[in-house]
C-alpha positions in Angstrom: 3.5 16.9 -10.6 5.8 17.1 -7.3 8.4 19.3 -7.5 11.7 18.1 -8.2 13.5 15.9 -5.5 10.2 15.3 -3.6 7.8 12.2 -3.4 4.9 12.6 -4.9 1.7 12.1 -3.5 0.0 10.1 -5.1 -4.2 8.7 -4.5 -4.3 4.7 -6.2 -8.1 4.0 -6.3 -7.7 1.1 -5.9 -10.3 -2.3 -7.3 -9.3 -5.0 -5.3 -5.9 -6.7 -3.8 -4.9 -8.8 -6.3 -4.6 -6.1 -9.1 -3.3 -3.0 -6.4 -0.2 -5.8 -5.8 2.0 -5.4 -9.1 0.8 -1.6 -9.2 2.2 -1.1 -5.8 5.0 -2.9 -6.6 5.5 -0.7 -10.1 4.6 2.4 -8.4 7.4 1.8 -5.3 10.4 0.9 -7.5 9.9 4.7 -9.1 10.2 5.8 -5.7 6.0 6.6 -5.1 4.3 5.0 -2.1 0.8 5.8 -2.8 -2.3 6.2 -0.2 -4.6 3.7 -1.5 -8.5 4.0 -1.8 -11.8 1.9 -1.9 -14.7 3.4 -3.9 -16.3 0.8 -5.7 -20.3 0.7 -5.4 -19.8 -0.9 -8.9 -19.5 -4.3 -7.0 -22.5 -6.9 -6.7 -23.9 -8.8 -4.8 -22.8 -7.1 -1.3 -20.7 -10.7 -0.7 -18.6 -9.9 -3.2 -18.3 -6.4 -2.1 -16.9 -7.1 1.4 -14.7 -9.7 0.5 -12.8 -7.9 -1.9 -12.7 -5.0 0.5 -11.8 -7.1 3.4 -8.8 -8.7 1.1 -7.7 -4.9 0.4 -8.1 -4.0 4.0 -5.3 -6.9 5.0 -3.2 -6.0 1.9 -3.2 -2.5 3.2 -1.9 -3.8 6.4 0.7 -6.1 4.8 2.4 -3.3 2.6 1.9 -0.8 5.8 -0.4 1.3 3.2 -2.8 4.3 4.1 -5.9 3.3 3.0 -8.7 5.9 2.5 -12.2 3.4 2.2 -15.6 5.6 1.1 -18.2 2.9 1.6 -20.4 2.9 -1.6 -23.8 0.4 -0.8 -24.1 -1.6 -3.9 -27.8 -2.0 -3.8 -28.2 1.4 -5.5 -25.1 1.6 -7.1 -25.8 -0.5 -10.6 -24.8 1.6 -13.8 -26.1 0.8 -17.6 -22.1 0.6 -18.9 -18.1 0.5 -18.5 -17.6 4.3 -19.4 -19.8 5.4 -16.6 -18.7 2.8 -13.8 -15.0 4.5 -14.7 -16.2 8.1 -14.7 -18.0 7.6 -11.2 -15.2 6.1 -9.4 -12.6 7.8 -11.0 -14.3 11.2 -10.2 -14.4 10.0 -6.6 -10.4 10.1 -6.8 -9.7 13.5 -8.4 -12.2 14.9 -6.2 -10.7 13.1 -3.0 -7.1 13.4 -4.0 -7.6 17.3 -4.7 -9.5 17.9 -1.5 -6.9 15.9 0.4 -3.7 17.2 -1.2 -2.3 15.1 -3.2 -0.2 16.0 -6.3 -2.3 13.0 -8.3 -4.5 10.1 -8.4 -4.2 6.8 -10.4 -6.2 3.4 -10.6 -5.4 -0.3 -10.3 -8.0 -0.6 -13.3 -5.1 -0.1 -15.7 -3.5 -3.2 -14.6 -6.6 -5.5 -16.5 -6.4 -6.7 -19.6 -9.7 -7.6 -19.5 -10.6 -3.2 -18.9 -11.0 -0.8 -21.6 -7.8 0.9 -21.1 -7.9 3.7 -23.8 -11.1 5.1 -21.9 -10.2 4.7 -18.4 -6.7 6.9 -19.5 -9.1 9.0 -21.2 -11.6 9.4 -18.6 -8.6 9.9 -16.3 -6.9 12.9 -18.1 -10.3 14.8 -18.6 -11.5 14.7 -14.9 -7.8 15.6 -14.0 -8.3 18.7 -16.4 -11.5 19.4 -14.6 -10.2 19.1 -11.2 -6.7 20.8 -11.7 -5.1 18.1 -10.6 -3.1 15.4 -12.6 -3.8 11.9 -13.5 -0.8 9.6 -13.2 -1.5 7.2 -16.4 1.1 3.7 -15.9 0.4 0.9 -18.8 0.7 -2.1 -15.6 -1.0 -4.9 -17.8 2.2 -6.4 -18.7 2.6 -7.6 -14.8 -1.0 -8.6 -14.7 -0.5 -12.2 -14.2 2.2 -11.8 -12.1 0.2 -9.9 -9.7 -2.2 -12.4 -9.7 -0.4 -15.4 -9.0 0.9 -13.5 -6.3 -2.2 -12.7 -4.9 -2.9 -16.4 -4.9 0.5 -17.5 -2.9 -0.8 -14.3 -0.5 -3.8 -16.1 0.1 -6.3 -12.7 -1.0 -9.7 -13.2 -2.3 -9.6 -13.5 -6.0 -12.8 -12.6 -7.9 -13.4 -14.0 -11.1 -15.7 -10.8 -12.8 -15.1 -7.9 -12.9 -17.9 -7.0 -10.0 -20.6 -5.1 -12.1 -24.0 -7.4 -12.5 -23.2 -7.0 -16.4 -20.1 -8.5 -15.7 -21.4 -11.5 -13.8 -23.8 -12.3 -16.2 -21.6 -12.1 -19.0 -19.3 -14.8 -17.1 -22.2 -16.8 -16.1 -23.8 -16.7 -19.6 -20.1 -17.6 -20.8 -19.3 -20.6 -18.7 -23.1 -22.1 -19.9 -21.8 -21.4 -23.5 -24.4 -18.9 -24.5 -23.8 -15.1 -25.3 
């Protein structure tokens, strides 16, 4: 944690613009302007990849962010489930944020209600254990809708999956009405 009367630095991985708005905004009224950064090879197909990184990119630029992007090809990049997708990206931060000085790292995933929040907290805490460095946990689902509907009057890219091919083919086998 920073010490007393400092800022704390603080490493937002960060999924895409629409959900980094309302954790920004969350994160800035407690007095913490985080760095934000772009790891997710989880994404498919590469479209979707670039546009939700170009949408970060200008939302960045907007909120006069730092903005720390490891490009992660998501032609190799396709994992079997959730609890890995978090572990991989989320060990990306600790790693970076340790190696970088910062006093913490965070994610924009906790914003989703759509996310399995217990294990991305959970993940979170034990790779901060591992890496000696802490793992800010904020509940920011309660502004979730507000972040998106800002994200729309902003004009940013707004996916509608997650970006995994699992979730794309739920949605798709969803909207047909199978499952």
């Amino acid at each position: 944690m920073a010490l007393l009367g400092s800022v704390m630095k603080l490493l937002l991985h960060a999924c895409c613009a629409p959900c980094s708005i309302q954790c920004v905004e969350s994160l800035v009224a407690e007095g913490i302007k985080p760095d934000l950064f772009w790891y997710n090879p989880n994404i498919h197909p590469c479209t979707e990849y670039h546009s939700r990184l170009d949408a970060l990119c200008i939302f960045a630029e907007d909120k006069k962010l730092p903005l720390v992007i490891e490009d992660a090809p998501c032609i190799n990049s396709v994992v079997k489930n959730c609890a890995l997708c978090y572990r991989r990206r989320l060990k990306k931060a600790a790693s970076l944020a340790l190696e970088k000085g910062f006093d913490a790292f965070s994610t924009t995933l906790l914003i989703s209600p759509y996310q399995n929040h217990e294990l991305i907290r959970q993940t979170g805490e034990e790779l901060a254990a591992a890496h000696g460095i802490e793992f800010l946990y904020r509940d920011f689902r309660p502004r979730f809708r507000k972040g998106q509907n800002q994200a729309r009057q902003a004009g940013y890219y707004m996916q509608k999956y997650c970006g995994c091919i699992h979730s794309e083919e739920e949605r798709s086998l969803a909207r047909r009405g199978g499952k």
